[in-house]
C-alpha positions as CSV (number, residue, x, y, z in Angstrom):
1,X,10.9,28.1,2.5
2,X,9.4,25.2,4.1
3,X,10.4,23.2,7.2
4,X,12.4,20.3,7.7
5,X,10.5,17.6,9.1
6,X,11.8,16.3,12.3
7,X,12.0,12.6,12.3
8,X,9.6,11.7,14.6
9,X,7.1,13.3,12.2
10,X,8.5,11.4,9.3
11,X,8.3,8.2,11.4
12,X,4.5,9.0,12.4
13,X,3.8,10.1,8.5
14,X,5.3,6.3,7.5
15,X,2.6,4.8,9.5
16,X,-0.8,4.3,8.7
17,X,-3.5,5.9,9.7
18,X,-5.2,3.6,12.1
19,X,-1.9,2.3,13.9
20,X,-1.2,5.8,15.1
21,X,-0.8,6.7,19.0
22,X,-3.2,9.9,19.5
23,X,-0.2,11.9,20.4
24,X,0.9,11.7,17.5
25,X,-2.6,11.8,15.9
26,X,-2.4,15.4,18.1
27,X,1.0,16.2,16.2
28,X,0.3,15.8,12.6
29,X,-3.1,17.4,13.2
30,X,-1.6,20.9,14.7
31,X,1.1,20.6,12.1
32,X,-1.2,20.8,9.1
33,X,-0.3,16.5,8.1
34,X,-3.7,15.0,9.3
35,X,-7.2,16.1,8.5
36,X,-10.6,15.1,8.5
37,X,-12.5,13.8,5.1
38,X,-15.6,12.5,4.9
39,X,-15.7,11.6,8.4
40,X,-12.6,10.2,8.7
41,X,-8.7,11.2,9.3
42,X,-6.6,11.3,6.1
43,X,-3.3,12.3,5.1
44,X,-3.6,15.9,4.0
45,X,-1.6,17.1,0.8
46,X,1.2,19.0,3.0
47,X,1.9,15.1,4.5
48,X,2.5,14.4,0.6
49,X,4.9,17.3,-0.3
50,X,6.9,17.0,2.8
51,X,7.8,13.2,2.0
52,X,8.2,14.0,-1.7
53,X,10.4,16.6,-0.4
54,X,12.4,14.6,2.4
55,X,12.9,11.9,-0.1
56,X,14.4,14.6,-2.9
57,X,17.4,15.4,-0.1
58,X,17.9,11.7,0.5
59,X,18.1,11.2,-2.7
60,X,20.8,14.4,-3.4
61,X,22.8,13.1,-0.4
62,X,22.6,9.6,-2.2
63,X,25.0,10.5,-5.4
64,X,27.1,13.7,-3.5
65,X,29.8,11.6,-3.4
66,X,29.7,10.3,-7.1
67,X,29.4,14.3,-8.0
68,X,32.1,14.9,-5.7
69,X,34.7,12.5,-7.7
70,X,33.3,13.6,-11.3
71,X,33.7,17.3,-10.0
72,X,37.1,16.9,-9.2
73,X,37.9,14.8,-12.9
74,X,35.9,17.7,-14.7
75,X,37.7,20.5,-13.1
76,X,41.5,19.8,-13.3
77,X,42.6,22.6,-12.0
78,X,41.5,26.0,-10.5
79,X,41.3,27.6,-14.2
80,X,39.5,25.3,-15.5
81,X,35.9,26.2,-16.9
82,X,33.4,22.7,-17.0
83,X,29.6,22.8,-17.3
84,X,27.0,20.8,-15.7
85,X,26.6,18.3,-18.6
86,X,30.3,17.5,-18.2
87,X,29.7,16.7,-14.5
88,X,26.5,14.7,-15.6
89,X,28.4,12.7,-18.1
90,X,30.9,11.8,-15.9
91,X,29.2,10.4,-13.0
92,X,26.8,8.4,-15.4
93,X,23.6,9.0,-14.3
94,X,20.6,9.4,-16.5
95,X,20.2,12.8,-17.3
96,X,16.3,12.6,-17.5
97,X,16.2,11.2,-13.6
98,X,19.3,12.9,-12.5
99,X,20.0,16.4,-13.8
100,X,18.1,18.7,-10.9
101,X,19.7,16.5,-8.0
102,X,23.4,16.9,-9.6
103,X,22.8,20.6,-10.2
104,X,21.2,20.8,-6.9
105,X,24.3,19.9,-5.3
106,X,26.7,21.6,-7.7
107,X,25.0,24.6,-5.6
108,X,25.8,23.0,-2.1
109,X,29.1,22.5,-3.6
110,X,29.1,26.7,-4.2
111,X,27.7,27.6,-1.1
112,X,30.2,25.4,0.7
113,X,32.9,27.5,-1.0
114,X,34.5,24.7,-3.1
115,X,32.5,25.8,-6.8
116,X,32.1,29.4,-8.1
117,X,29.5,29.9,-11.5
118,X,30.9,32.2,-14.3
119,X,28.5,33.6,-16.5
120,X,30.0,34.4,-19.9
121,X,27.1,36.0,-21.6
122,X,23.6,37.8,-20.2
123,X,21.5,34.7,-20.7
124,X,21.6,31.2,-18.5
125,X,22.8,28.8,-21.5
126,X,26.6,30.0,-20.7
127,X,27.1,29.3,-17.1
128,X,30.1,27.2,-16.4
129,X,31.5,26.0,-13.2
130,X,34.6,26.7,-11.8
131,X,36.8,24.7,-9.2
132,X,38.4,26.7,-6.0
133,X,41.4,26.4,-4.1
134,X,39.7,24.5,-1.4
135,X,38.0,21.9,-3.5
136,X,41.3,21.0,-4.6
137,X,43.5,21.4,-1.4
């Protein structure tokens, strides 16, 4: 699994190329960011995935709280079965832009202990959600 970027690298990957301090030109460099085309430095693709990739957890922390509340609307109680469409349509998001980031954090929800998946058949188009005690404590 790949690294976290530290903010200091995220700062120095949000500036451009010619206003960087060589210390940080030494940085990105050893860390696999910076390279050298055609002569001169450029932003290599790893630079690229770990913004895409900073800005996909910014963006999950961004509606956590809006799945939090329809989480708590779809589940109603502990015995409860909802899926993740339920959750989708609840918070209102478009489903085209949306669906990976609320199913991503349906699973932070899990491994935090508050959601548990129930799989009613051997194939992944049963999986249902399920609220625990904690969520709704």
């Amino acid at each position: 699994m790949a690294k976290s970027l530290t903010p200091s690298t995220l700062a120095a990957l949000a500036t451009p190329i010619e206003s960087l301090t060589p210390i940080q030109i030494f940085e990105l460099t050893t860390g696999g960011f910076l390279e050298v085309k055609d002569g001169a430095l450029a932003f290599a693709k790893k630079a690229e995935r770990g913004e895409k990739r900073t800005a996909k957890k910014e963006a999950i922390e961004g509606i956590k709280s809006q799945v939090m509340a329809a989480v708590v609307t779809s589940a109603g109680g502990t015995d409860r079965l909802f899926r993740l469409d339920d959750v989708l349509k609840a918070t209102g998001l478009d489903k085209a832009t949306h669906r990976d980031n609320i199913l991503q954090c349906l699973r932070d929800f899990r491994e935090e202990g508050l959601l548990e998946t129930v799989k009613l058949s051997g194939n992944n188009f049963q999986i249902f959600w399920k609220a625990t005690p904690e969520l709704l404590a």
